[in-house]
C-alpha positions in Angstrom: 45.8 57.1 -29.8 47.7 60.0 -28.0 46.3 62.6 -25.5 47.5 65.3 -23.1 45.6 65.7 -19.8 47.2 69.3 -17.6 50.5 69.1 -19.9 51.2 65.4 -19.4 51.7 63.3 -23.1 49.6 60.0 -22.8 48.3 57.4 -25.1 45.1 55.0 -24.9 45.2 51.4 -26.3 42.1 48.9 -26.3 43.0 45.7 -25.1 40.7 42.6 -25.2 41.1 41.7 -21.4 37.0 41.5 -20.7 35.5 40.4 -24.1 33.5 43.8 -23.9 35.4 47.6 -25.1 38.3 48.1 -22.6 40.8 50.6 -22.7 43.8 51.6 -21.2 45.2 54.7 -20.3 49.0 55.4 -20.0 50.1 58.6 -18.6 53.4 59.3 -16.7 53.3 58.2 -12.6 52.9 61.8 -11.2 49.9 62.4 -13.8 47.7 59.7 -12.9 46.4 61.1 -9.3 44.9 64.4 -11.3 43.6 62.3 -14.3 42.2 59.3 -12.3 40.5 62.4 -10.3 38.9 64.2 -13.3 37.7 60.2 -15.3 35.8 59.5 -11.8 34.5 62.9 -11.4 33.5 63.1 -15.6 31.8 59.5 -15.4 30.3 59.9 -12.2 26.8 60.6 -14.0 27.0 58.1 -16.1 27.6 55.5 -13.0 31.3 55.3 -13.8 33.0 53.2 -10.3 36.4 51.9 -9.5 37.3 48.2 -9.9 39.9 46.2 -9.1 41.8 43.6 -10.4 39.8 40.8 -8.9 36.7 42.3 -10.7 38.6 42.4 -14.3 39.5 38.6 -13.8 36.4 37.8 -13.0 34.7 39.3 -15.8 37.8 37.8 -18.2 37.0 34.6 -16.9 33.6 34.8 -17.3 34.2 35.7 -21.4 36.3 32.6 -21.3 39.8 34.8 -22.3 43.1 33.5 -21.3 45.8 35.1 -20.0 49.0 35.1 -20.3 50.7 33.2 -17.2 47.7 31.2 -15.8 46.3 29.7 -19.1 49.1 30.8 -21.7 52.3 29.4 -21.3 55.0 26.8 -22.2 52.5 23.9 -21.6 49.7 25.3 -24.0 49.8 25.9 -27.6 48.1 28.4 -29.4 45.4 26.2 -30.6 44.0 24.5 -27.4 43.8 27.9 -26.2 41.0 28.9 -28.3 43.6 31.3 -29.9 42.9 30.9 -33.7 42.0 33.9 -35.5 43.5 36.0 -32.5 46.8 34.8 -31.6 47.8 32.8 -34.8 46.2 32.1 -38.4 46.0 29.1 -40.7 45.7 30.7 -43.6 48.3 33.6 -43.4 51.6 33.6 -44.9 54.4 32.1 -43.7 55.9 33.2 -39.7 57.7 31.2 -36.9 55.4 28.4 -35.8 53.3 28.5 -38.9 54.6 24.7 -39.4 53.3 23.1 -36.0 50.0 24.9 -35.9 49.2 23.5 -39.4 50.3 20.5 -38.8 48.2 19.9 -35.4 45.0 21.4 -37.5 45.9 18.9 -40.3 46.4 15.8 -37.9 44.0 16.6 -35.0 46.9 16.2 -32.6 45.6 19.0 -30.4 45.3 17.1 -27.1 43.3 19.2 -24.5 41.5 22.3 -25.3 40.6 25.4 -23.3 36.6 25.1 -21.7 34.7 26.8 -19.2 34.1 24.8 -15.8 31.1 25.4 -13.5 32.0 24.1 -10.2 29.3 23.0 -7.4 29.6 24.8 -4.5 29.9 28.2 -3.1 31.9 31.0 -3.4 34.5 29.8 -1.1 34.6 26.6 -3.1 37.4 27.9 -6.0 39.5 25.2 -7.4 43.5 26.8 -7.2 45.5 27.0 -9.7 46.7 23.8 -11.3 44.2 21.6 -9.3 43.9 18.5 -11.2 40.5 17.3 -13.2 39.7 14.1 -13.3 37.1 11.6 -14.7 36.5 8.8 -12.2 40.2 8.2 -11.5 41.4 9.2 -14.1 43.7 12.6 -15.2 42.6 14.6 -17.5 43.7 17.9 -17.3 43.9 21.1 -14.6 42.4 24.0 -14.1 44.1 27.2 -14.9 42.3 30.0 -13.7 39.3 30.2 -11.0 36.6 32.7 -9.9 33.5 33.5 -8.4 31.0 34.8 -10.8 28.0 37.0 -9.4 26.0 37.1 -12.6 26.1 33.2 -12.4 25.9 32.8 -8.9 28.3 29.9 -9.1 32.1 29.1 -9.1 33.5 28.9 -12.4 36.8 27.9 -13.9 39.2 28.0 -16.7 40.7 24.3 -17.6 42.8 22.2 -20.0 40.9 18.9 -20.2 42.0 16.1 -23.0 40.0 16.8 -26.0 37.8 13.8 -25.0 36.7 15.3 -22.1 35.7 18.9 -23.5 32.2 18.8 -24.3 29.8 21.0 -22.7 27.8 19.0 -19.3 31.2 16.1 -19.4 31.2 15.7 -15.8 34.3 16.4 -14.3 36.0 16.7 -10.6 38.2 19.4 -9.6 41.0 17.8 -6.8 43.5 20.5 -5.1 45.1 20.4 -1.5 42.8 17.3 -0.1 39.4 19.2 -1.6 37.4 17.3 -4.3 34.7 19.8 -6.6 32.4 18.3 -8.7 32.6 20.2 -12.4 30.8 20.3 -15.7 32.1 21.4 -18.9 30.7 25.0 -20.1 30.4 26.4 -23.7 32.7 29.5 -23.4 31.8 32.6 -22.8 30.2 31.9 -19.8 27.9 35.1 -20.3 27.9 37.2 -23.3 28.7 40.5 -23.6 26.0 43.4 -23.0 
């Protein structure tokens, strides 16, 4: 949808980076002083504050979304990402990559799967990037994306364990840089929307 805000042309797009109504506003560089000004000042009564981007990750993270980068990319498919319905479809006409998605639905050769981790510890206890989970001593997957979440009070995680290791309470370990964090699987979303 298109706006104008003091002569600047802008448009707004929703976006599903929170699993709750986002929205983002694009207006040209020297117009977003004024209008980031007038949106504070406007939603002030209605408790409107400033985040950052380590407070959107955290609330992604909590509604078990990934993103592209961390938990999208040339080592995940579409379907171990949770994606179906969103990102890809089974029962839409034909489109490039139609053929391997069917064929990992049809043969169950989807090997790890997207789930939510919560991690014992505190908040200085965050898994990094690619830290790898393990059962006993064995691999099973890594963890793509880590946070602290203050509605849960607990360190959680985005990972990519084999499908045998994706139930909700597996127990799992978390092992980065010489640090070992105990972790069970979580139904995703972590918290539901309000």
């Amino acid at each position: 949808m298109s706006f104008s805000f003091e002569g600047a042309a802008g448009f707004i797009a929703k976006t599903e980076e929170t699993g709750m109504n986002d929205f983002e506003l694009f207006v040209p560089l020297e117009a977003l002083p004024s209008l980031w000004a007038h949106l504070l000042k406007t939603g002030e009564p209605e408790g409107l504050k400033a985040v950052g981007r380590t407070t959107l990750e955290t609330a992604r993270i909590e509604a078990g979304l990934p993103r592209l980068g961390p938990d999208i990319n040339d080592r995940i498919v579409p379907p171990e990402a949770n994606l179906e319905g969103i990102a890809f479809s089974l029962s839409k006409g034909c489109y490039p990559g139609q053929e391997v998605v069917a064929r990992m639905d049809t043969y169950g050769s989807i090997k790890r799967r997207l789930v939510g981790l919560v991690v014992e510890g505190t908040e200085k206890d965050l898994p990094e990037i690619g830290a790898k989970l393990f059962s006993g001593t064995r691999e099973v997957g890594w963890v793509s994306s880590s946070t602290f979440s203050p509605l849960l009070q607990k360190p959680i995680a985005l990972g990519f364990p084999l499908r045998d290791f994706t139930s909700p309470g597996t127990q799992l370990e978390a092992q980065t840089q010489g640090h070992t964090f105990s972790a069970a699987v979580s139904a995703l979303p972590f918290t539901k929307p309000q």
